[in-house]
N, CA and C of each residue as an Amber inpcrd file, in Angstrom:
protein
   417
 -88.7520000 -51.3470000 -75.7120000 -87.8910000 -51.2410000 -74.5540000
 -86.7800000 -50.2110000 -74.7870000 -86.2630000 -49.9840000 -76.1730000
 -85.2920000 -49.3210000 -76.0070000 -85.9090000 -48.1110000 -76.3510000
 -86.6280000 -47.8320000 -76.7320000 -87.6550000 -46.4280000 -76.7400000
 -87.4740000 -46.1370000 -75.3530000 -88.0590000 -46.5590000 -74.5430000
 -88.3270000 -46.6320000 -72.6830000 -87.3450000 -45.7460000 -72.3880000
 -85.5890000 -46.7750000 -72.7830000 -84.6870000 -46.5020000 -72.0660000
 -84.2070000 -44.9820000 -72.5730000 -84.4890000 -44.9470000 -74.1490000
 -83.7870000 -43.7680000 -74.3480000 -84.5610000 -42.4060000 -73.5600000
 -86.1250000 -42.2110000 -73.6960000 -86.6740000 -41.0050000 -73.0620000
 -86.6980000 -41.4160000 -71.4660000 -86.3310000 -42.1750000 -70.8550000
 -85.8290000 -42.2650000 -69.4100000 -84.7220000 -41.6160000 -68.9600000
 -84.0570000 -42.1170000 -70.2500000 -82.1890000 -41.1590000 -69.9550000
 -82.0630000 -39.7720000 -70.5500000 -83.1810000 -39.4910000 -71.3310000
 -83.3860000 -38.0840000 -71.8480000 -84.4580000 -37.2470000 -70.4860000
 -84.9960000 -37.8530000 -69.9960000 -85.8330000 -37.0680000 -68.7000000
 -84.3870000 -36.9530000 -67.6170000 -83.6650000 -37.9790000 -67.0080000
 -83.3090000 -37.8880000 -66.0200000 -81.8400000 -36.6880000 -66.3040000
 -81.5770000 -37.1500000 -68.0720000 -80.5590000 -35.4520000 -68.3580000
 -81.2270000 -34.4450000 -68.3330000 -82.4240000 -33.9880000 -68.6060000
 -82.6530000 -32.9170000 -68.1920000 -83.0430000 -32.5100000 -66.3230000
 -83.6420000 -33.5860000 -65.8520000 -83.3360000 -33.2330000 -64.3760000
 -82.3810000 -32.3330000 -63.8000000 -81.0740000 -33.4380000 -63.9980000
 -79.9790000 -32.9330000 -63.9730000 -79.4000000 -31.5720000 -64.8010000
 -79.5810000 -31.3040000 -65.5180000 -79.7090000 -30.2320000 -66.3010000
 -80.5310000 -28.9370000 -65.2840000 -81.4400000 -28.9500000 -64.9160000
 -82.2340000 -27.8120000 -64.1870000 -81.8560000 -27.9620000 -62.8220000
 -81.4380000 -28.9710000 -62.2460000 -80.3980000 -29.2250000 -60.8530000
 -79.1800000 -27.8560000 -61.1350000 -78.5970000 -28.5230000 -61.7370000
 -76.9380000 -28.0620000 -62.1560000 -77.6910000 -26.1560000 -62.0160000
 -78.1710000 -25.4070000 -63.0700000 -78.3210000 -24.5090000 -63.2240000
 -78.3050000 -23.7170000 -61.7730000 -79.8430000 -24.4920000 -61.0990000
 -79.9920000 -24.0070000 -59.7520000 -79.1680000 -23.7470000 -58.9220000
 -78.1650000 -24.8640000 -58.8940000 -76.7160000 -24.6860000 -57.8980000
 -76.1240000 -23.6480000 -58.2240000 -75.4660000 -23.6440000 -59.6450000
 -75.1820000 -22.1040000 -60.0210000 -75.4130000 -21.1770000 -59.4650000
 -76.8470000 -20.7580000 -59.7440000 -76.9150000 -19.3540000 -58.9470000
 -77.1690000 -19.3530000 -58.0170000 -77.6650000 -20.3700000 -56.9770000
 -76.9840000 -20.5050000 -55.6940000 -75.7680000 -19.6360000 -55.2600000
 -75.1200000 -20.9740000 -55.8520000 -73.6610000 -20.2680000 -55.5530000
 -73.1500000 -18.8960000 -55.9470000 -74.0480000 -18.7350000 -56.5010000
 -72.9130000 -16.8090000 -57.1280000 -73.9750000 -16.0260000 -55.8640000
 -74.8570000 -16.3970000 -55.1340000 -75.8130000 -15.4110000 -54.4370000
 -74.8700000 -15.8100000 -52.5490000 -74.2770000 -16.9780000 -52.5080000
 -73.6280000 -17.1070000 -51.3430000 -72.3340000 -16.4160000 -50.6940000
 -71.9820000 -15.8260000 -51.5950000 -70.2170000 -15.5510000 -51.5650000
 -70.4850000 -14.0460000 -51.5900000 -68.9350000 -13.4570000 -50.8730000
 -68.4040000 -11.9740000 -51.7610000 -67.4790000 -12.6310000 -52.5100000
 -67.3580000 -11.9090000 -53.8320000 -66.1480000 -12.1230000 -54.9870000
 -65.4680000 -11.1390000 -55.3620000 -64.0310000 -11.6910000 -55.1320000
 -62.7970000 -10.2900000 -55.4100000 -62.2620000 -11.0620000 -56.7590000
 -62.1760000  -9.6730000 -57.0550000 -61.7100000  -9.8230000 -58.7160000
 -60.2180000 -10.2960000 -58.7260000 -59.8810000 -11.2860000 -59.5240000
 -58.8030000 -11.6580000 -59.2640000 -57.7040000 -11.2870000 -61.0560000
 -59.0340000 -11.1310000 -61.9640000 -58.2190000 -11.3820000 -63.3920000
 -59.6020000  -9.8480000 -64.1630000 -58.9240000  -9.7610000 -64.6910000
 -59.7020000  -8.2790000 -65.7100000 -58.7540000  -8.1450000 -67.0250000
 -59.5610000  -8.2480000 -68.0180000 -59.3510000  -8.4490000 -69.5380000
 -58.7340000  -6.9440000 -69.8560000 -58.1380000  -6.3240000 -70.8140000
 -58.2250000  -5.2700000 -71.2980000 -56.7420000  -4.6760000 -71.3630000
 -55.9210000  -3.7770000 -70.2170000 -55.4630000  -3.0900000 -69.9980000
 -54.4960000  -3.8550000 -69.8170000 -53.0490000  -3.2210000 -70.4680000
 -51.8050000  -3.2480000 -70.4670000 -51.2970000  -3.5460000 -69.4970000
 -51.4530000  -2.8750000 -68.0420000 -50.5010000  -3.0330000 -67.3810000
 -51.3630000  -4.4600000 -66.4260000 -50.3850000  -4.7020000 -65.5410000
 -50.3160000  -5.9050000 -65.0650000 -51.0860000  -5.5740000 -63.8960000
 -51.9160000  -6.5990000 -63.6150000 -53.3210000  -6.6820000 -62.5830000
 -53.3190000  -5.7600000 -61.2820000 -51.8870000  -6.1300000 -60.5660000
 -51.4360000  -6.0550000 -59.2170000 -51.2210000  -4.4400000 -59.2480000
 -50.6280000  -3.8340000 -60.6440000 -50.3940000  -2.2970000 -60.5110000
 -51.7890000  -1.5620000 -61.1780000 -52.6070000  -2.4310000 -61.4500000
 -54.1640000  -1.4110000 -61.7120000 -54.9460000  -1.9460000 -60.4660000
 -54.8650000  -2.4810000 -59.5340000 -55.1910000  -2.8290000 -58.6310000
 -54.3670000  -2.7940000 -56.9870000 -53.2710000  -1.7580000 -56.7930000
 -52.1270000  -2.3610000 -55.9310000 -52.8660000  -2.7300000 -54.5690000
 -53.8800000  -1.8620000 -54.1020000 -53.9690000  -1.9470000 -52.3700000
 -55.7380000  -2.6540000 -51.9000000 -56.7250000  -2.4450000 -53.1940000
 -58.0960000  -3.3090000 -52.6460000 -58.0140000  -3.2840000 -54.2840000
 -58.7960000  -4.5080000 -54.1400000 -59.5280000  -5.2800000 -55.4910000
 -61.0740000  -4.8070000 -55.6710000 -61.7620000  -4.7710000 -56.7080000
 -63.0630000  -4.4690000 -56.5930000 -63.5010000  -5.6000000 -55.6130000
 -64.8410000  -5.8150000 -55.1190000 -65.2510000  -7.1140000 -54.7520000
 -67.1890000  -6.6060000 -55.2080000 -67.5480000  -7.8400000 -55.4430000
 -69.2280000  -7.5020000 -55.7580000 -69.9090000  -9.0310000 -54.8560000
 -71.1380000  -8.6470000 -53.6850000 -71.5050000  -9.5960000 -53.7840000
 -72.9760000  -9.1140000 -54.1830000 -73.7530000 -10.5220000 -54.7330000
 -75.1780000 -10.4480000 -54.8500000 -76.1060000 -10.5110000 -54.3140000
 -77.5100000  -9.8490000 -54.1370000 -78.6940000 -10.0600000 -53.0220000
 -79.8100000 -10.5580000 -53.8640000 -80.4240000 -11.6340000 -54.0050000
 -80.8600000 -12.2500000 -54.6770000 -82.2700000 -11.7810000 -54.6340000
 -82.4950000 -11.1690000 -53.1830000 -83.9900000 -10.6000000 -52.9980000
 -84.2630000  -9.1960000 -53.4790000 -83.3410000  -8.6860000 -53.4740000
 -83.0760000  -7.0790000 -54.0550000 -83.5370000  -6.8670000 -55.3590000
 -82.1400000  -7.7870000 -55.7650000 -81.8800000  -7.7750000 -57.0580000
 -80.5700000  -6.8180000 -57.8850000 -80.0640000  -6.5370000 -56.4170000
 -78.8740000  -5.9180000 -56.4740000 -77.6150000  -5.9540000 -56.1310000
 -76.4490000  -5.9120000 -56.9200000 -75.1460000  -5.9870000 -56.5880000
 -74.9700000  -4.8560000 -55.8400000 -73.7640000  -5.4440000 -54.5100000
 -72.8110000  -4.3010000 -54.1970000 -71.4760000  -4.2690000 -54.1700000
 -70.7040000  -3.8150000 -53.5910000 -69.4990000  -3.9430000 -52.9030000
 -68.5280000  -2.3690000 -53.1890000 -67.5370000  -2.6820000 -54.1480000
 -66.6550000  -1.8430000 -54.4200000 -65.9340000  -2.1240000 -55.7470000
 -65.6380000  -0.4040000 -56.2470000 -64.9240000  -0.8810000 -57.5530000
 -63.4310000  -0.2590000 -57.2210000 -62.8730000  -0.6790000 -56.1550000
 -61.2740000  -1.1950000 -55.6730000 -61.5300000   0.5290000 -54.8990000
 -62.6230000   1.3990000 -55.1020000 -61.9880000   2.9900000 -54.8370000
 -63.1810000   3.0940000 -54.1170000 -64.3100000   2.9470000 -54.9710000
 -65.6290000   3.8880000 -54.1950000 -66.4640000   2.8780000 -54.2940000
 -67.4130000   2.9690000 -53.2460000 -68.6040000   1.8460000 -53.0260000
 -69.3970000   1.8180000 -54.2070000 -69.8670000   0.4910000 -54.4490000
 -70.2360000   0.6890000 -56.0810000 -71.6960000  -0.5610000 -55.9090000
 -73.0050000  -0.0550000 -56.1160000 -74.5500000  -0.8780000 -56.0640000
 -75.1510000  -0.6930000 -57.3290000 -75.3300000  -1.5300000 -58.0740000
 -76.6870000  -1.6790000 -59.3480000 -77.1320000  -2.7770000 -59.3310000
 -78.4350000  -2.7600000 -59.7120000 -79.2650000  -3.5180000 -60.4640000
 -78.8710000  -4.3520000 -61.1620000 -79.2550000  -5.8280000 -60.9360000
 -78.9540000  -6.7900000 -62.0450000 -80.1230000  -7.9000000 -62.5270000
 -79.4220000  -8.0540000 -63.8730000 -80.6310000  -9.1750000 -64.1090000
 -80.3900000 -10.6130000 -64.6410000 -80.8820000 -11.5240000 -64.0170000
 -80.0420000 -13.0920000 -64.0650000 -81.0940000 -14.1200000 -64.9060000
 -80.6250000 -14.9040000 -65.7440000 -81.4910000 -15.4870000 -66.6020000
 -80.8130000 -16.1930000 -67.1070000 -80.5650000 -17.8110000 -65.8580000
 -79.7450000 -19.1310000 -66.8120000 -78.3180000 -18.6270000 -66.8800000
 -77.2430000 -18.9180000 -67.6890000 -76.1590000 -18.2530000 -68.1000000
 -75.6380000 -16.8720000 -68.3620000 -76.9960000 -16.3670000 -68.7540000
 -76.7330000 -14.5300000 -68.9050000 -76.9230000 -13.4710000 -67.5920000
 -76.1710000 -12.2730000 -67.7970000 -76.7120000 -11.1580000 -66.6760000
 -76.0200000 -10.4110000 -67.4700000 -76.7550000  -8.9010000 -66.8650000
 -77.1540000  -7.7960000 -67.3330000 -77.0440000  -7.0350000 -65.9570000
 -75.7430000  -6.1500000 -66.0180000 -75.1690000  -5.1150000 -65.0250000
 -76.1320000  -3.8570000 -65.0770000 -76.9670000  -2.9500000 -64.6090000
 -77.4050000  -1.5300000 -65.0530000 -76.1220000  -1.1950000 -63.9720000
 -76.7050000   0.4790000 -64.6850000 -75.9080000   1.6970000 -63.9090000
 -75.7390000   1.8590000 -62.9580000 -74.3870000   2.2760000 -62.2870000
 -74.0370000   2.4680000 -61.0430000 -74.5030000   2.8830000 -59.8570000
 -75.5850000   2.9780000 -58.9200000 -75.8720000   3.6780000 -58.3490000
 -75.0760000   4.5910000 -57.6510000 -75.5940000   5.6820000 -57.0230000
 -74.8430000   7.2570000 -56.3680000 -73.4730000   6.6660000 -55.7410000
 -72.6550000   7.3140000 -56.1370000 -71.1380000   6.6090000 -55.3740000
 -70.7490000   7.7310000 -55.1070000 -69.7100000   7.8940000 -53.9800000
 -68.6380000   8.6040000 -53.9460000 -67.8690000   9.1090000 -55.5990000
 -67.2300000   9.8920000 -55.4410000 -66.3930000   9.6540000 -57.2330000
 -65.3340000  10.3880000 -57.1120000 -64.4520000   9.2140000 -56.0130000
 -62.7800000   9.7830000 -55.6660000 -61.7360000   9.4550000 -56.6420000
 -61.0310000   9.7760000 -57.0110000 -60.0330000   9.0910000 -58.5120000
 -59.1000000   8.6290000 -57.6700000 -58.6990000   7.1250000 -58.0840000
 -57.7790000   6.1670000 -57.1970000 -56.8010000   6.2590000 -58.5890000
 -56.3120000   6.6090000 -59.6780000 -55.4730000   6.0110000 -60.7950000
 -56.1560000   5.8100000 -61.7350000 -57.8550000   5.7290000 -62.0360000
 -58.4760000   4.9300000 -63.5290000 -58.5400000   3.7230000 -63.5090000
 -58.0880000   3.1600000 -62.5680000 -58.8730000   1.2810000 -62.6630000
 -60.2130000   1.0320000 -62.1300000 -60.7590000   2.0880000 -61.5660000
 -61.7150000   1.9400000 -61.0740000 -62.6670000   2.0910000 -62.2200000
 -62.6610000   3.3150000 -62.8360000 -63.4160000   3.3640000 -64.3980000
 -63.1180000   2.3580000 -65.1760000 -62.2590000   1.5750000 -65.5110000
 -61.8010000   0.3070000 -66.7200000 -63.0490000  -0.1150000 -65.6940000
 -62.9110000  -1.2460000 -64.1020000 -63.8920000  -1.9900000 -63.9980000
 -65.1170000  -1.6660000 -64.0630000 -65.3640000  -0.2620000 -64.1370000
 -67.0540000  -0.0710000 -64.3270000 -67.6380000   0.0640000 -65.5090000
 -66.8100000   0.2720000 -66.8910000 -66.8920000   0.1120000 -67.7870000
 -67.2620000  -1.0020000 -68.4000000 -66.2490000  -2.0320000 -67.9920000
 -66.2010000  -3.5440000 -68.1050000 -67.4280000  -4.1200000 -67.6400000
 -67.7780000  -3.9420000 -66.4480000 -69.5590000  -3.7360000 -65.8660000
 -70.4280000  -4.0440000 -66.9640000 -70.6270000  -2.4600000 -67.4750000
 -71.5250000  -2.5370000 -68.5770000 -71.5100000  -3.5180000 -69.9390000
 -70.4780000  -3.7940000 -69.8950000 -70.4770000  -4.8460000 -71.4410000
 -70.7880000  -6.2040000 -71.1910000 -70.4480000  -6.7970000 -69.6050000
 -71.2740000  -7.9640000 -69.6380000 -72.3340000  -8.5180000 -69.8690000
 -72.6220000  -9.8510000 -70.0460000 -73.7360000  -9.5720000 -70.8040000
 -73.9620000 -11.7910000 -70.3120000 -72.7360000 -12.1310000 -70.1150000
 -73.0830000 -13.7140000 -69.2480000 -72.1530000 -13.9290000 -68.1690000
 -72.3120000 -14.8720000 -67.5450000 -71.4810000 -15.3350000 -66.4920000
 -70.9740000 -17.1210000 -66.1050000 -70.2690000 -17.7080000 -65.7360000
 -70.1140000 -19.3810000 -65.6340000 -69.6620000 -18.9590000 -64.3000000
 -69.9690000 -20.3170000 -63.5470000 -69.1450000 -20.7160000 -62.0470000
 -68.8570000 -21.7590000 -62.6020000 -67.2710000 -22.1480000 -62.1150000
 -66.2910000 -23.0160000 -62.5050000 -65.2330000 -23.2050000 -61.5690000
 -65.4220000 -24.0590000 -60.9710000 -64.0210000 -24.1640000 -60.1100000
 -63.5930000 -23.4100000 -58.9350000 -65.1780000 -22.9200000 -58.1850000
 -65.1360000 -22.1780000 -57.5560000 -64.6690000 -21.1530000 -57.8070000
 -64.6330000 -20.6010000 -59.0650000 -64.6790000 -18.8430000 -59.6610000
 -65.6940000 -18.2920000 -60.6500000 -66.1650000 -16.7540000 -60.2010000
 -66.8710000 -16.4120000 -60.8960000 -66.2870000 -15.8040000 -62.1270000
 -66.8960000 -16.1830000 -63.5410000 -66.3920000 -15.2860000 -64.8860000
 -67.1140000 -15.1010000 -65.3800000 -66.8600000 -13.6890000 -65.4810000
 -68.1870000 -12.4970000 -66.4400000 -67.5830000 -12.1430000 -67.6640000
 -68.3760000 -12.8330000 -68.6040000 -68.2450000 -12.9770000 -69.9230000
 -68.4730000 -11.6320000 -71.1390000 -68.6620000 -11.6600000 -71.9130000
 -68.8640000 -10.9300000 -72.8970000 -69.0160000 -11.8780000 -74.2000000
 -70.3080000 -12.6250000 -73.8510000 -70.2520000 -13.5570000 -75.4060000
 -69.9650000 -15.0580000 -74.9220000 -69.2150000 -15.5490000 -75.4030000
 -68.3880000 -16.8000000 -74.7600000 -66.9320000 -16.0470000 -74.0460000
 -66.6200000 -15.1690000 -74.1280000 -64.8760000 -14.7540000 -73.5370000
 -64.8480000 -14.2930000 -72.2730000 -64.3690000 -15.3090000 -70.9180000
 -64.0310000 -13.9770000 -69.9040000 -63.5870000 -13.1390000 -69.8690000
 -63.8800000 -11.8520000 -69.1150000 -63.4750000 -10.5050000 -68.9580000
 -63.0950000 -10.6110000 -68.2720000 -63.4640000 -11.2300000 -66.6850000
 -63.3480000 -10.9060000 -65.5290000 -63.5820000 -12.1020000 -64.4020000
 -62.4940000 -12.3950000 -63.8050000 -62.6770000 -13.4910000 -62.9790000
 -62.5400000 -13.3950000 -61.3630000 -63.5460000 -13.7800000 -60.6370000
 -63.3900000 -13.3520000 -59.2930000 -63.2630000 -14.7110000 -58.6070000
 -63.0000000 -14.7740000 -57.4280000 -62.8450000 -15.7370000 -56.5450000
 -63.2490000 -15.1930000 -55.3240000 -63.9770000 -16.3810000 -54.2120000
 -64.7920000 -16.5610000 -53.0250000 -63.9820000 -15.5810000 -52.1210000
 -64.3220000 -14.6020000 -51.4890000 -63.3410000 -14.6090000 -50.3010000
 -64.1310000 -14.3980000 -48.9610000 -63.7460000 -14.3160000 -47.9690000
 -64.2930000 -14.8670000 -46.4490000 -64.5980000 -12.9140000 -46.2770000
 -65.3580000 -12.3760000 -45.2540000 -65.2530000 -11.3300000 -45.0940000
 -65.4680000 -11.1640000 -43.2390000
């Protein structure tokens, strides 16, 4: 009996386990997300960012991000697998110079490498460490 109970409660955690995941990327494929936090650079968010934020949303059928990197329209390729993703190269953009925050976030782009939804925010990792944290916004 207690055999029973334990691989009963070991099936129904993994259920739940492949539930949970699914919602995940659900949720990162429903939303646009504006960057609200970016790792790196000295100065303070609001002055590498003063007047638009990047925002990226995802197309799940594509397989491609778009939106903006705070300056010029910004689309690549991505690849999603459980906890990890994998940014490619920028597709054809405009390439107007707003100040250089626009290069830090496309830079930052390339080094991701995972992502968590938490609390209704997205964070793109590098390893276990956020880089980069976005939040839902309405458009």
């Amino acid at each position: 009996m207690k055999t029973i109970s334990i691989l009963l409660f070991s099936v129904m955690l993994l259920v739940q386990s492949c539930v949970s995941t699914k919602s995940n990327s659900d949720a990162l494929y429903s939303s646009t997300w504006e960057l609200e936090y970016i790792s790196g650079p000295r100065i303070a968010f609001e002055g590498l960012f003063p007047e638009k934020k990047p925002r990226l949303t995802f197309d799940k059928d594509s397989g491609k991000v778009t939106g903006t990197d705070s300056c010029n329209g910004y689309s690549a390729d991505f690849e999603l697998a459980e906890s990890s993703i994998v940014f490619g190269d920028p597709g054809p953009t405009t390439m107007m110079f707003c100040g250089g925050s626009e290069r830090h976030f496309l830079t930052m782009m390339k080094k991701i490498d995972g992502y968590s939804l938490k609390d209704g925010k997205l964070n793109l990792l590098v390893g276990e460490i956020p880089m980069m944290r976005f939040k839902k916004i309405k458009i």
